[in-house]
C-alpha positions in Angstrom: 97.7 20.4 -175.8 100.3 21.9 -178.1 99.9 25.6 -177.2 101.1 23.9 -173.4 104.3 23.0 -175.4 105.2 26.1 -176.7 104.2 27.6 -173.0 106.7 25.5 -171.7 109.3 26.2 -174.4 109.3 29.9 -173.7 109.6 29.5 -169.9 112.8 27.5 -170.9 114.9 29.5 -173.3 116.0 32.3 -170.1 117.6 29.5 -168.7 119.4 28.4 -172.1 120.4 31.8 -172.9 121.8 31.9 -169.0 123.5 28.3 -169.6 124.9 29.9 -172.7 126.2 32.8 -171.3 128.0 32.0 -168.6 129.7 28.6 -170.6 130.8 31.5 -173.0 132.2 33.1 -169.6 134.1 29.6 -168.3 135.8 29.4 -171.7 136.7 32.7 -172.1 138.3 33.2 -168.1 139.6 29.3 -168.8 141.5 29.8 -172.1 142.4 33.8 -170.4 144.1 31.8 -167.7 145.5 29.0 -169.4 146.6 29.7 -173.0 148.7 33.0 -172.4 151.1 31.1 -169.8 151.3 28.0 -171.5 151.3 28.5 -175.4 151.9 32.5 -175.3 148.6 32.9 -177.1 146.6 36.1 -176.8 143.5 36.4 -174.2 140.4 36.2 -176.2 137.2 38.4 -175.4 133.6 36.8 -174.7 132.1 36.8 -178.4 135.4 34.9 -179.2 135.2 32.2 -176.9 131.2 32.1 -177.6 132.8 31.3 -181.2 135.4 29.1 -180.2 133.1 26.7 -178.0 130.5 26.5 -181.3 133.4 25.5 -183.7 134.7 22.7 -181.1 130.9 21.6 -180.7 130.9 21.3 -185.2 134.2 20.1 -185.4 134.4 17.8 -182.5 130.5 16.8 -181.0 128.4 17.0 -184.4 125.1 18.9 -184.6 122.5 15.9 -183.7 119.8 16.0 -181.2 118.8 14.2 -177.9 119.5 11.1 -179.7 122.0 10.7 -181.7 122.9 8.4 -184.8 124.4 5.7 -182.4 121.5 5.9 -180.0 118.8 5.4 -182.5 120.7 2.1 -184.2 120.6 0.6 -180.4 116.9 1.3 -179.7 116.2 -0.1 -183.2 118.3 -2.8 -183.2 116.9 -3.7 -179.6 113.3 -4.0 -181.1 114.1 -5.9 -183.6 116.4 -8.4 -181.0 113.3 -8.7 -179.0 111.1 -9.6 -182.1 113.4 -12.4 -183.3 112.7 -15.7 -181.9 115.3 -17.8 -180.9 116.2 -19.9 -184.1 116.6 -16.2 -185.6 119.0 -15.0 -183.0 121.2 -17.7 -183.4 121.5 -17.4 -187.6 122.2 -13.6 -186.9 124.6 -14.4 -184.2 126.1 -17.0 -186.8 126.7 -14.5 -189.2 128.5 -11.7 -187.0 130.9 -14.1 -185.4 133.0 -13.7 -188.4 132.7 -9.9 -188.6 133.3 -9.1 -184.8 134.3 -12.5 -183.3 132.1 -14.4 -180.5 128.7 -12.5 -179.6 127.2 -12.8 -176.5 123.8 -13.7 -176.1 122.0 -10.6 -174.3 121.0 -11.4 -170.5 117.2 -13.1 -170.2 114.8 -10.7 -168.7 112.6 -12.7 -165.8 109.0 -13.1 -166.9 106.2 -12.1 -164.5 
């Protein structure tokens, strides 16, 4: 079962390398087009732009996966919702509404 994974992997990376490559090409004709006229900034070449869209993803988009920090609070904070029963819910919603103000009670699911 795992050597179908790495199969899989392998038939995937061409097509990142080719999402890769031609994002490096967008920036580079995009900041070639734009930032000469309208800051008077020199035209860049491919391996530049390749460079610049890295340091933007660091400096601006962080290095996390799928899932980020954010995403893995909610999915853990929704398992533990779902596991309170009610009498906790309230004492937890108690003790936010002086950090954040009034909570809202999440939306019932319909039981089958």
């Amino acid at each position: 079962m795992k050597g179908h994974r790495w199969v899989r992997m392998l038939m995937f990376l061409p097509l990142v390398l080719l999402f890769v490559a031609l994002f490096g090409l967008v920036v580079m004709a995009l900041w070639n087009w734009l930032m000469p006229s309208l800051f008077g900034l020199k035209a860049i070449g491919y391996w530049q732009a390749l460079g610049l869209t890295v340091l933007c993803r660091i400096l601006f988009g962080g290095c996390r996966g799928a899932m980020g920090r954010h995403d893995r609070w909610r999915f853990r904070m929704k398992e533990r919702w779902e596991a309170m029963t009610p009498e906790e819910r309230e004492r937890f919603r108690q003790g936010f509404r002086g950090y954040c103000g009034p909570v809202a009670a999440p939306e019932a699911k319909p039981t089958e």
